[in-house]
MARRO-410646 format. One record per residue (C-alpha): residue number from 1; residue in three letters; x negated, y negated, z. Coordinates in nm, 2 decimals, m for minus. Layout:
residues N
REC    nr   rest        u        v        w
REC   NUM    Ala        X        Y        Z
...
end
This chain:
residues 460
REC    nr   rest        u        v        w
REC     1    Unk     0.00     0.00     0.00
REC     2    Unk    m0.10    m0.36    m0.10
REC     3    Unk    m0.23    m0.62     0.17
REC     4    Unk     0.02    m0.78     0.37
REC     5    Unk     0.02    m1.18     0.16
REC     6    Unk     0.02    m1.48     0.41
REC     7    Unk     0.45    m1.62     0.37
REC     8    Unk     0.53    m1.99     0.28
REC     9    Unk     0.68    m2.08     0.66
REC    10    Unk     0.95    m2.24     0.49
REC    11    Unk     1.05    m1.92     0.34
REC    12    Unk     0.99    m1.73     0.62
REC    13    Unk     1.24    m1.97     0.80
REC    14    Unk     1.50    m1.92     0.50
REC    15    Unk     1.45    m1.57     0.55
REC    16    Unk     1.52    m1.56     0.89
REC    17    Unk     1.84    m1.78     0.85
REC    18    Unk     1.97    m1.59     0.59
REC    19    Unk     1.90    m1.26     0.76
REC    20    Unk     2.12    m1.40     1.06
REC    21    Unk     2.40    m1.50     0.79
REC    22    Unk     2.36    m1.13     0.65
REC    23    Unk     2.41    m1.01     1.00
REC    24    Unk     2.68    m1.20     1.09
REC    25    Unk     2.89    m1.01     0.87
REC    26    Unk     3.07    m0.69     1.00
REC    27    Unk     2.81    m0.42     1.11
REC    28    Unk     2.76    m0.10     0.89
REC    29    Unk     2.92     0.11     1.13
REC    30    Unk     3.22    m0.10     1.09
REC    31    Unk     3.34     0.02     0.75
REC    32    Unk     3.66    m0.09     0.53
REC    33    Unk     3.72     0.24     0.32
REC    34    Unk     3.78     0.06     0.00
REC    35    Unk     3.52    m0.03    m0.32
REC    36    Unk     3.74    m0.30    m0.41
REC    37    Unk     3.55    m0.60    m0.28
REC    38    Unk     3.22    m0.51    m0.41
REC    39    Unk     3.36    m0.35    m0.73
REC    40    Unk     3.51    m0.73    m0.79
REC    41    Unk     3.14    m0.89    m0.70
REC    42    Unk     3.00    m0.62    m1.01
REC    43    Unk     3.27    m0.76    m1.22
REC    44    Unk     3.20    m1.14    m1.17
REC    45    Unk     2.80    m1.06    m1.16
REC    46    Unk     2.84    m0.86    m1.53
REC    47    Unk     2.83    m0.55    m1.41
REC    48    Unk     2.45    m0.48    m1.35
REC    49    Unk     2.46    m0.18    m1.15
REC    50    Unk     2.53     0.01    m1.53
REC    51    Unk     2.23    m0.20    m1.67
REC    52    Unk     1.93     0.07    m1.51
REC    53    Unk     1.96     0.47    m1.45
REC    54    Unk     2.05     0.61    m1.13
REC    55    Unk     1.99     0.93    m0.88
REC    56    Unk     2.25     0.90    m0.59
REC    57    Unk     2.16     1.07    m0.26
REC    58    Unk     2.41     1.17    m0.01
REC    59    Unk     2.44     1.42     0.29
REC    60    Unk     2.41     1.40     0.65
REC    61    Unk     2.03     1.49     0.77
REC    62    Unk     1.69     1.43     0.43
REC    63    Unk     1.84     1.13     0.30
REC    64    Unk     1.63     0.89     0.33
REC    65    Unk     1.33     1.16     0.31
REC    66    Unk     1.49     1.29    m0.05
REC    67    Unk     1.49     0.93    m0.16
REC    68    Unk     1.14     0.85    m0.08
REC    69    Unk     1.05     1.12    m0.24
REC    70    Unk     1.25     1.14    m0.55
REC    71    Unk     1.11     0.77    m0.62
REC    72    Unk     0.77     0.89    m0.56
REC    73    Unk     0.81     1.15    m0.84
REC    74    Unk     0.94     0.92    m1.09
REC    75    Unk     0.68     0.64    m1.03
REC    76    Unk     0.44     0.86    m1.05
REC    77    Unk     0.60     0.98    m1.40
REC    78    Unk     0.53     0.60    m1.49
REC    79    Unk     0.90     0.49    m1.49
REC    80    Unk     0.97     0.17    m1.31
REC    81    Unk     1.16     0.27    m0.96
REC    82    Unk     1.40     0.09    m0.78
REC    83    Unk     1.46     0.19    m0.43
REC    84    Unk     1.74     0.19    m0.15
REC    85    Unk     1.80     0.27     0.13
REC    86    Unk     1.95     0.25     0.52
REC    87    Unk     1.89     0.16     0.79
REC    88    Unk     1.62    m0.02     0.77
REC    89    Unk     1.34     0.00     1.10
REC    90    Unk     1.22    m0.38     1.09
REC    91    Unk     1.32    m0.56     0.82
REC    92    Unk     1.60    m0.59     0.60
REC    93    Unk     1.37    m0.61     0.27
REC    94    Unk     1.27    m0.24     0.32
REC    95    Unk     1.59    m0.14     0.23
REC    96    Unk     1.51    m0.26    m0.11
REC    97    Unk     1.18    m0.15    m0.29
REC    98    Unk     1.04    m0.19    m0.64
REC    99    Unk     0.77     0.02    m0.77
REC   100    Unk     0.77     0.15    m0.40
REC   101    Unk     0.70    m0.17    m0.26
REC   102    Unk     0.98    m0.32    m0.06
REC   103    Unk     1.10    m0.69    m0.22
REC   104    Unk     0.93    m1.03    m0.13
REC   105    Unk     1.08    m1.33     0.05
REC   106    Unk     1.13    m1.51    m0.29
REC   107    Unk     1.30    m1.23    m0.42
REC   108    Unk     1.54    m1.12    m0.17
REC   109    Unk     1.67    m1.51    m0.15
REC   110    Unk     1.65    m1.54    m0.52
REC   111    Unk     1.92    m1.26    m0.54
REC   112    Unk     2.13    m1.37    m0.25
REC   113    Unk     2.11    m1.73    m0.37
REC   114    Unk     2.26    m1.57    m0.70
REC   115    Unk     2.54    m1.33    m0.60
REC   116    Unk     2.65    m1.56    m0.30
REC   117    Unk     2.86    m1.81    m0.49
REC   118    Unk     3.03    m1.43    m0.62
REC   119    Unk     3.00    m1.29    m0.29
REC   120    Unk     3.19    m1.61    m0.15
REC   121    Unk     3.45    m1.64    m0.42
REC   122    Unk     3.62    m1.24    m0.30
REC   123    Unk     3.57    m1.33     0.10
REC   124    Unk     3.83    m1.62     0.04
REC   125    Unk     4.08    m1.36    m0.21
REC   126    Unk     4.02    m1.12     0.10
REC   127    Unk     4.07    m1.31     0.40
REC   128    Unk     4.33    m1.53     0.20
REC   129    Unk     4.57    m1.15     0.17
REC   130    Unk     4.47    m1.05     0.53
REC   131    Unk     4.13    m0.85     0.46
REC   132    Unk     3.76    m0.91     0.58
REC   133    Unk     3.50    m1.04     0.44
REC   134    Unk     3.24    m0.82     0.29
REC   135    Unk     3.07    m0.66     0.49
REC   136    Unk     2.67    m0.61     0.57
REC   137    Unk     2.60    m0.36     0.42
REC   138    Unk     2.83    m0.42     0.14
REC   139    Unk     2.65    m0.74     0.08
REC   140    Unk     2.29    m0.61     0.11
REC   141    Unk     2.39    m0.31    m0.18
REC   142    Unk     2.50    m0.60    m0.41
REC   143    Unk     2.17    m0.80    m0.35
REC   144    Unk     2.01    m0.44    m0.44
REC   145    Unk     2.15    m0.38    m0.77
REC   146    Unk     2.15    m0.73    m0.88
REC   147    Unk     1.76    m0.71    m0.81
REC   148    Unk     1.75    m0.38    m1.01
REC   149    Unk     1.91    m0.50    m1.28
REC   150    Unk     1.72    m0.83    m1.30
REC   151    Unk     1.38    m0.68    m1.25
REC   152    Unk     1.46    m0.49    m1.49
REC   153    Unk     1.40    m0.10    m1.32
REC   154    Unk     1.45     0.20    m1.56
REC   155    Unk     1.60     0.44    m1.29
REC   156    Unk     1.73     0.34    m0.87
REC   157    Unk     1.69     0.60    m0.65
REC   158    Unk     2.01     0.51    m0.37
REC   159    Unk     2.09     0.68    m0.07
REC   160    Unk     2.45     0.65     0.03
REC   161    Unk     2.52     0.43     0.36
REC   162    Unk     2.76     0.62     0.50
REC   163    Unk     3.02     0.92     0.31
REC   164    Unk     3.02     0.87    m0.03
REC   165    Unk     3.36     0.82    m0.18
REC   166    Unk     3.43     0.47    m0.02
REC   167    Unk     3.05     0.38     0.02
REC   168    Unk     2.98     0.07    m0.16
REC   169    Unk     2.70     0.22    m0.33
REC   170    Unk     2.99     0.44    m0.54
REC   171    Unk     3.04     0.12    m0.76
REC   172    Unk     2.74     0.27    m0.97
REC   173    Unk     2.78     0.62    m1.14
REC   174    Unk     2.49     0.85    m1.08
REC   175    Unk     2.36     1.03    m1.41
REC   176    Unk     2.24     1.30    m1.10
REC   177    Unk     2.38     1.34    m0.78
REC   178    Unk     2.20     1.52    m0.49
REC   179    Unk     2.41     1.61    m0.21
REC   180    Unk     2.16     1.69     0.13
REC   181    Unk     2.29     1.89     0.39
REC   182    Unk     2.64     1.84     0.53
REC   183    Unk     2.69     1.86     0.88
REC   184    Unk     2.92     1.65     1.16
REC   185    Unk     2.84     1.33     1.21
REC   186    Unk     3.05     0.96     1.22
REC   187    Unk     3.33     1.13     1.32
REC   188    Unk     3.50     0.82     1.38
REC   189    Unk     3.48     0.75     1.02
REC   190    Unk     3.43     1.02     0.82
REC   191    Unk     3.66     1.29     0.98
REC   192    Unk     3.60     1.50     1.28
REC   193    Unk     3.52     1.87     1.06
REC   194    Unk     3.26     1.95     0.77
REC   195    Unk     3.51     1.94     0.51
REC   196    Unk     3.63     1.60     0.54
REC   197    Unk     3.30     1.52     0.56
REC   198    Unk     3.20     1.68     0.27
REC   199    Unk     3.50     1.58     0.09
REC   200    Unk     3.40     1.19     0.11
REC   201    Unk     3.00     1.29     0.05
REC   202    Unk     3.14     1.49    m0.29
REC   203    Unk     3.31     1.14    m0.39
REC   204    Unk     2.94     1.06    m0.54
REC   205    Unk     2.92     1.34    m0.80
REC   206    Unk     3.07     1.21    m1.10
REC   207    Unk     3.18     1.32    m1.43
REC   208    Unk     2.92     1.48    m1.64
REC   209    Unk     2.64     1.46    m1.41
REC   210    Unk     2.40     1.70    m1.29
REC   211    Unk     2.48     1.80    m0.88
REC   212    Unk     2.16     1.87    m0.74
REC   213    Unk     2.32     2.08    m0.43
REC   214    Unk     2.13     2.17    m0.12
REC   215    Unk     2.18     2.40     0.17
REC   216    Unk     2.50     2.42     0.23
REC   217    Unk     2.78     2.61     0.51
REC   218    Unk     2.96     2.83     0.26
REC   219    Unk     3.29     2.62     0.28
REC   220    Unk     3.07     2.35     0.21
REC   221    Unk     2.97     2.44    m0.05
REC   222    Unk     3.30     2.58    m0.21
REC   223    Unk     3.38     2.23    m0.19
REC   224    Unk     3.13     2.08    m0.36
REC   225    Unk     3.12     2.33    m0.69
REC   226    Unk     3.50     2.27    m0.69
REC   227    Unk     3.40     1.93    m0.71
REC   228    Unk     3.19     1.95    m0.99
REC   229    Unk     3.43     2.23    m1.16
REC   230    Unk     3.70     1.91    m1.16
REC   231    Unk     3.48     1.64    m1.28
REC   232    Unk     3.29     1.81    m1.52
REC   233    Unk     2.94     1.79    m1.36
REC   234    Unk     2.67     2.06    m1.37
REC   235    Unk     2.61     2.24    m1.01
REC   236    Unk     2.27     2.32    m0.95
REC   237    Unk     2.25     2.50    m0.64
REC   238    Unk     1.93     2.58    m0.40
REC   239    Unk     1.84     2.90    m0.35
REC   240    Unk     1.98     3.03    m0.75
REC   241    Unk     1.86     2.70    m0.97
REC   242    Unk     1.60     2.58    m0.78
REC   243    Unk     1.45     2.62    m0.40
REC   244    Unk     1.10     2.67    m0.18
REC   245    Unk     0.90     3.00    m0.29
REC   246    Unk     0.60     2.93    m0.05
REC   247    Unk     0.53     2.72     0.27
REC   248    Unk     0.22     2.70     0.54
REC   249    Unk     0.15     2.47     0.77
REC   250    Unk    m0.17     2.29     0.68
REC   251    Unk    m0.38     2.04     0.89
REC   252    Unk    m0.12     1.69     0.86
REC   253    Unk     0.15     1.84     0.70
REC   254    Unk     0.24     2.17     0.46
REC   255    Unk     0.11     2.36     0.17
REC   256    Unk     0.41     2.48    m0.06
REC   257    Unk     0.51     2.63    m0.38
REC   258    Unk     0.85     2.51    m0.50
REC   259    Unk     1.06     2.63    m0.80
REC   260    Unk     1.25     2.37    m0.98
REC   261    Unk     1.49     2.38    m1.27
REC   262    Unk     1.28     2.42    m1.53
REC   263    Unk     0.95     2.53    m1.37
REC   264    Unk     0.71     2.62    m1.10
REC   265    Unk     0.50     2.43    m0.91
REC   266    Unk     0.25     2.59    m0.67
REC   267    Unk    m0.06     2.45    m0.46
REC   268    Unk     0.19     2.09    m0.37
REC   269    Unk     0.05     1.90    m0.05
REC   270    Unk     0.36     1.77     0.16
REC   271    Unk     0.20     1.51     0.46
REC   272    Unk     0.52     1.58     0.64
REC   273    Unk     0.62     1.79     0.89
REC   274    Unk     0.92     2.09     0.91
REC   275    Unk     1.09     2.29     0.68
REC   276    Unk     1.33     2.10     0.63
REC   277    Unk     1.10     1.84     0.45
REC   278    Unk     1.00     2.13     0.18
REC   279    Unk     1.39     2.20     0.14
REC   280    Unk     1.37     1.79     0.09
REC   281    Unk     1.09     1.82    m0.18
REC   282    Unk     1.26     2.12    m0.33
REC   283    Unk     1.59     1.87    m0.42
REC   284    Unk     1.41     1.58    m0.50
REC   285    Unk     1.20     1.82    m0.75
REC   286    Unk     1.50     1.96    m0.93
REC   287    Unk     1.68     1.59    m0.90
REC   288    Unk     1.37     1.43    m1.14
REC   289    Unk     1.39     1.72    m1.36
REC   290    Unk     1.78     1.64    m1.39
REC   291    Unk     1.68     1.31    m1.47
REC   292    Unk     1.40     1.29    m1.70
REC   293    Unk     1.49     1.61    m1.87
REC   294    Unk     1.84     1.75    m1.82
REC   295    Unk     1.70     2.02    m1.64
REC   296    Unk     1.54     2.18    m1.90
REC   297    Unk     1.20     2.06    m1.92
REC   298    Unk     0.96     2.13    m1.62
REC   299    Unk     0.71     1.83    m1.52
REC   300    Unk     0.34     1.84    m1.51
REC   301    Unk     0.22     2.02    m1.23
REC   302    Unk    m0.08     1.76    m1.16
REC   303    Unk     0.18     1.47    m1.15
REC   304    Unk     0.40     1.65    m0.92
REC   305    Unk     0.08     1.73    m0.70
REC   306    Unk    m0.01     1.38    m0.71
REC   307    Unk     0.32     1.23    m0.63
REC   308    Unk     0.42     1.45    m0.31
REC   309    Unk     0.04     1.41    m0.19
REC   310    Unk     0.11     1.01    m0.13
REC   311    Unk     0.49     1.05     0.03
REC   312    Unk     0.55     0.88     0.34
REC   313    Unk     0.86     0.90     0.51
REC   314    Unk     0.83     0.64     0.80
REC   315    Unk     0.98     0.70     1.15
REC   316    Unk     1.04     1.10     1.05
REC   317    Unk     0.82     1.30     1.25
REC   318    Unk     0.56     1.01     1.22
REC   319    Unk     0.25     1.03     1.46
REC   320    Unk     0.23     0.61     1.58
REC   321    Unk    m0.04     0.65     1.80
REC   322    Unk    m0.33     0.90     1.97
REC   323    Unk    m0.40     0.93     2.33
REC   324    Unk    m0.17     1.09     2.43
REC   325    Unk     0.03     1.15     2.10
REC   326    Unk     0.30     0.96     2.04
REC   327    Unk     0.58     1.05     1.80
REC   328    Unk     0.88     0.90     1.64
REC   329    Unk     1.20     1.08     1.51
REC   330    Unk     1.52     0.94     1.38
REC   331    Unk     1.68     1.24     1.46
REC   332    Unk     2.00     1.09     1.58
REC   333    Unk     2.26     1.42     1.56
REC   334    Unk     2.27     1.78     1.67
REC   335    Unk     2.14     1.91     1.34
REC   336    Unk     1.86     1.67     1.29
REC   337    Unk     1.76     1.73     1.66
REC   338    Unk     1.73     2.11     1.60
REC   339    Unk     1.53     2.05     1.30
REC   340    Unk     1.27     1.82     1.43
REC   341    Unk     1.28     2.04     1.73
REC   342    Unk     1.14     2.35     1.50
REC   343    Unk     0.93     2.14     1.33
REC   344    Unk     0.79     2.05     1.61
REC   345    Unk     0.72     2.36     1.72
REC   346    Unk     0.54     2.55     1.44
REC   347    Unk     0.33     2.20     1.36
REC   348    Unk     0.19     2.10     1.69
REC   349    Unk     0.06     2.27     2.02
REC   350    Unk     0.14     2.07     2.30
REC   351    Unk     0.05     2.16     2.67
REC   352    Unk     0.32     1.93     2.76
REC   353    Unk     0.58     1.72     2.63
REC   354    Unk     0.77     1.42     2.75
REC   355    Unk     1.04     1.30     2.57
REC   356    Unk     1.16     0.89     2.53
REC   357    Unk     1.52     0.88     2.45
REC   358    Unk     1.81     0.69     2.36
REC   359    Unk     2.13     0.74     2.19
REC   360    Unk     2.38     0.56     2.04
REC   361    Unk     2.75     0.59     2.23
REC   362    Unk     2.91     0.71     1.88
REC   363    Unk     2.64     0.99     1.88
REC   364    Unk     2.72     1.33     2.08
REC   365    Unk     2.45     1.28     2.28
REC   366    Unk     2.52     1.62     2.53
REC   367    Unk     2.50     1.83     2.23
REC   368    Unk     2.15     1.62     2.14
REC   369    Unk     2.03     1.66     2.48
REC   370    Unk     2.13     2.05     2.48
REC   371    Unk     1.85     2.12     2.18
REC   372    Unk     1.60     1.92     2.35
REC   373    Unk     1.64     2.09     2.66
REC   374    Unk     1.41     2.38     2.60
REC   375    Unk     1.15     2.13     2.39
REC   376    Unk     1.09     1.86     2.66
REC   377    Unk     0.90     1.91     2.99
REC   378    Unk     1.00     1.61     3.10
REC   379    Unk     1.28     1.28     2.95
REC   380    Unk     1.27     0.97     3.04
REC   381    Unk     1.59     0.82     2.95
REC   382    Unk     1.65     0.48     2.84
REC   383    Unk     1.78     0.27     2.58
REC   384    Unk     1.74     0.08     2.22
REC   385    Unk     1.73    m0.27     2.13
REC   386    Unk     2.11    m0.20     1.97
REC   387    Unk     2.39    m0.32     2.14
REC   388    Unk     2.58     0.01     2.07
REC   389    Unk     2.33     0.22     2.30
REC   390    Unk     2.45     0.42     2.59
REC   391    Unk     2.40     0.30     2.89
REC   392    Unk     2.08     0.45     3.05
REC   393    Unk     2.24     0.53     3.34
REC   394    Unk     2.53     0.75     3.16
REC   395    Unk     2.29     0.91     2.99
REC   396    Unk     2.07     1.03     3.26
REC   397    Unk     2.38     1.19     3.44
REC   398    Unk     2.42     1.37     3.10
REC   399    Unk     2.07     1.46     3.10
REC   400    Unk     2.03     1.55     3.46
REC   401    Unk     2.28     1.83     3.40
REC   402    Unk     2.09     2.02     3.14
REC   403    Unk     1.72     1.94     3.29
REC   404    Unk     1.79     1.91     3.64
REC   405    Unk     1.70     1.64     3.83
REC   406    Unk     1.33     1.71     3.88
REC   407    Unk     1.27     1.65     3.48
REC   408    Unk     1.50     1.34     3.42
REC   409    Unk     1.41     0.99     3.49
REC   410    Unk     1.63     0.70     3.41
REC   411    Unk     1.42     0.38     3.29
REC   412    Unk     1.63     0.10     3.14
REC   413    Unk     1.40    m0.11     2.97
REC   414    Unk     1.24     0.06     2.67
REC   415    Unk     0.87    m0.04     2.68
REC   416    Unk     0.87     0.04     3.09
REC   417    Unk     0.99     0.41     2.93
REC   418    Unk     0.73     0.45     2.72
REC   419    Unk     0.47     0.37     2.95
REC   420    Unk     0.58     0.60     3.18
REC   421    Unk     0.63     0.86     2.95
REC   422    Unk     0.28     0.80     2.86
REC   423    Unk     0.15     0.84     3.21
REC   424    Unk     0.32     1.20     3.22
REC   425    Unk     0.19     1.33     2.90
REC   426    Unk    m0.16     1.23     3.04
REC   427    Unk    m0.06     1.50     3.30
REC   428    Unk    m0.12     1.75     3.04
REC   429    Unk    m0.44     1.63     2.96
REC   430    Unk    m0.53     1.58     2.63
REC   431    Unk    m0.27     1.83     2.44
REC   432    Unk    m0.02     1.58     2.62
REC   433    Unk     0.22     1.40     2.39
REC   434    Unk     0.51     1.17     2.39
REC   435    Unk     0.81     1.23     2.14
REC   436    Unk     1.09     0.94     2.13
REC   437    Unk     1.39     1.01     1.93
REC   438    Unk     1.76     0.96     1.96
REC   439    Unk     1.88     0.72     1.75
REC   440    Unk     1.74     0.48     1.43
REC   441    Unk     1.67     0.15     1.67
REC   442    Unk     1.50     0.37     1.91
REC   443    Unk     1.24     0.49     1.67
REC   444    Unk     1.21     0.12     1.54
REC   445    Unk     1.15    m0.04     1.90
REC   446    Unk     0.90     0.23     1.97
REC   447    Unk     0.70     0.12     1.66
REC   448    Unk     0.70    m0.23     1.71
REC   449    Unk     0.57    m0.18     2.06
REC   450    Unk     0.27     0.06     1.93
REC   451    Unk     0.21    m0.20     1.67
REC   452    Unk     0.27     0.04     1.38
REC   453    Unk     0.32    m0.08     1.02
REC   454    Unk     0.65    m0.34     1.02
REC   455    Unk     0.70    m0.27     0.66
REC   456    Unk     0.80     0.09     0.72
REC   457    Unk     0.54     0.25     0.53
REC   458    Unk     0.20     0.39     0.54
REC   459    Unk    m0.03     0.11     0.70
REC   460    Unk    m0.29    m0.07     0.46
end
C-alpha cells in the first residue's frame, strides 16, 4: 500500500463535517425495506450503477473476506476494480476503494457534492408523503456507484449491507452473484429462521447470471437453486462445480489447492487464517472465472498465485500486535464465533488465552459466549465505542454463568480491558495472547488503541 499523503486541513475539515451529515442520517441497522429512494437517485444521476460490471456478494459470515479477495483477483488480471464494502473500521472512505485503494478526501466530497442536490430532491418527495430520508448507508452506496461510474472502473466488486432483496445495493444487477454462507443473524430485520433469511440474500441473483453458491444447510440451498431455476441464472455450487482440494496450515496463514470452474490451481499461499478463509478463496475463484470467462476458461495459475499471496482481510483473525499476541476478530454471531474459534485452534498454540469482548445488544450474545467458553482461559468483558453495545455489566452476568466467576471480569472502559487482558496473558508467559472479538466496533476500537493501520489495510 501507497504512503499515507499529508491532507489539505481544509479538506480534512469538509471531510469531517460531511462525515457528521452522512451520520446524521438513520443508522444501517435501521433499514426501510424498500429500493425506491435510491432506485429514484440512479434515475436522476443517469443510471450509473449499469455503466461498469458487477460481482455481488451476499451471505451471512466471508463477505467482506470474499470481496477482498474477488477484487484482488481481478486487479491482478489488470481490470480496473472498484470496491465496496461494510462496515467500515475507521473511516467511512474504506468502504469505497479503487484499484484497491480506498478513495481520497477530494474524491469522496466530489461525489457527495454531485449526487447531493439528487439525494436532496427524493428526501423532500419522502418526507413530503410521510417517509424518511435516505438513509446512511443508502447514501454512502450512491456515493459508491456514482464514483464507479465516474472513475470509470471496468467491474465493482459489492458486498450487500444487509439481506439482499431490499439492500440498496440491489439497484445494480450483478452479471455474478455469490451467495456466502447463510446462517441467523438480524433477526429483527431479516426474519428469525434460515429461510427467510435466505429468501432476502437470494433477492441478489438475477436473471441470467451466474450463482456462485457456497456451503450451504440443505434447505438453504434448495432455496437458492430454486431461485436461480426461476430467474434463469446458472447455479454453481461448491463441493460439484467448484470447491478446496487441498489445505495445510503454513507459517502466517495456509497452503491450498482449490478447484474452480474451469481449472485447478494448486501450490496458492492464503496469509489468512481458518478454513473458512479457503472455502472464501474457493468462491471468489469460481466468482472471477464467472466473470472474466463465463465459467469456461480457467485463469493463469501464476496470477491467481500472485493475487491471493497479497490478500489482506483487515480486522479477520488479524495479529495487531506481539508481546503478548493480540488478535482482532469481527466475529460478531454464533457461526462466525465457532469458526474463528477453530481457526484458532489449528493456527496457533497458545499456553493461555484471554479474551476482550463486547457485543452488540441485537447480537445473541449467550450463544456467542457459549462457543467461546471452552476457547478462553479467561474474558474480560466490556464494551465498544457503539452506542448499541451491551452494557458490561449484563454481559458479565451472562458470562459469569458459562465461565464461572473465577474466569470473568467485568471492565467497562475498553482500553482499561485490554490492559488487563494483557497483564493476564503475560501470566502464560510468552505463548500468552489476547483475542478481542464480539462485535465490528470492538475490533475497530482495539486497533485504534494498538495503533494499527487506520486505513483498514496492510500497513505501509
Amino acid at each position: 500500500m501507497s504512503k499515507k499523503r499529508a491532507v489539505d486541513p481544509e479538506v480534512a475539515a469538509r471531510m469531517a463535517h460531511v462525515t457528521e451529515e452522512i451520520l446524521s442520517r438513520s443508522p444501517e441497522n435501521v433499514v426501510e425495506p424498500t429500493l425506491d429512494r435510491v432506485a429514484q437517485v440512479m434515475d436522476l444521476l443517469g443510471q450509473p450503477q449499469h455503466t461498469f460490471g458487477l460481482v455481488h456478494i451476499t451471505g451471512t459470515n466471508g463477505k467482506t473476506s470474499t470481496t477482498r479477495m474477488v477484487e484482488r483477483l481481478l486487479r491482478e488480471l489488470g481490470l480496473t476494480t472498484g470496491r465496496f464494502t461494510s462496515p467500515h473500521l475507521h473511516d467511512l472512505r474504506e468502504r469505497i476503494a479503487i484499484g484497491g485503494e480506498p478513495i481520497d478526501e477530494e474524491r469522496f466530497l466530489a461525489a457527495y457534492d454531485d449526487v447531493l442536490p439528487y439525494v436532496q430532491m427524493v428526501d423532500e418527495a419522502s418526507l413530503a408523503a410521510g417517509g424518511p430520508r435516505i438513509t446512511y448507508f443508502e447514501l454512502l452506496v450512491i456515493v459508491a456507484y456514482a464514483v464507479f461510474s465516474d472513475a470509470p472502473v471496468d467491474v465493482a466488486v459489492v458486498e450487500v449491507g444487509l439481506g439482499g432483496v431490499w439492500d440498496a445495493t440491489n439497484v445494480a444487477d450483478g452479471q455474478v452473484a455469490v451467495v456466502a454462507p447463510v446462517a441467523i443473524d438480524h433477526t429483527r430485520l431479516l426474519g428469525d429462521n434460515i429461510i427467510d433469511i435466505a429468501t432476502e440474500k437470494a433477492g441478489i441473483i438475477k436473471s441470467d447470471a451466474i450463482a456462485v453458491l457456497g456451503v450451504q444447510e440443505d434447505e438453504v440451498m434448495q432455496l437458492l437453486l430454486e431461485r436461480c431455476d426461476e430467474v434463469g441464472a446458472a447455479a454453481q455450487v461448491e463441493g460439484l462445480a467448484y470447491g478446496v482440494l487441498e489445505r495445510e496450515v503454513a507459517v502466517g496463514g495456509q497452503l491450498v489447492s482449490l478447484r474452480g470452474l474451469a481449472g485447478d490451481y494448486t501450490d496458492v499461499f492464503l496469509p489468512l487464517f481458518g478454513a473458512h478463509q479457503v472455502h472464501n478463496a474457493a468462491m471468489a475463484v469460481a466468482a472471477v472465472e464467472a466473470f472474466v470467462g463465463g465459467g469456461e476458461q480457467p485463469l493463469d495459475a501464476d496470477v491467481v498465485r500472485a493475487a491471493f499471496a497479497d490478500v489482506t482481510s483487515p480486522g479477520r483473525l488479524e495479529i495487531v500486535r506481539r508481546s503478548p499476541t493480540v488478535i482482532v476478530d469481527a466475529a460478531h454471531n454464533p457461526a462466525g464465533v465457532a469458526a474463528m474459534a477453530d481457526a484458532i485452534r489449528e493456527s496457533f498454540t497458545f499456553h493461555r488465552l484471554v479474551g476482550v469482548v463486547a457485543v452488540l445488544q441485537e447480537k445473541d450474545a449467550s450463544s456467542m459466549l457459549e462457543v467461546l467458553e471452552p476457547l478462553l482461559d479467561h474474558i474480560v468483558v466490556s464494551r465498544s465505542t457503539s452506542p448499541r453495545s451491551i452494557r458490561p455489566e449484563r454481559l458479565g452476568e451472562m458470562a459469569v454463568e458459562l465461565f464461572g466467576e473465577d474466569r470473568v471480569t467485568v471492565v467497562p472502559n475498553l482500553p482499561d480491558a485490554l490492559d488487563l487482558a494483557a497483564g493476564l496473558a503475560d501470566e502464560g508467559g510468552v505463548s500468552g495472547a489476547v483475542l478481542a472479538t464480539g462485535s465490528i466496533t470492538t475490533v475497530a476500537d482495539v486497533r485504534m488503541l494498538l495503533g494499527a493501520d487506520q486505513r483498514g489495510d496492510r500497513p505501509s
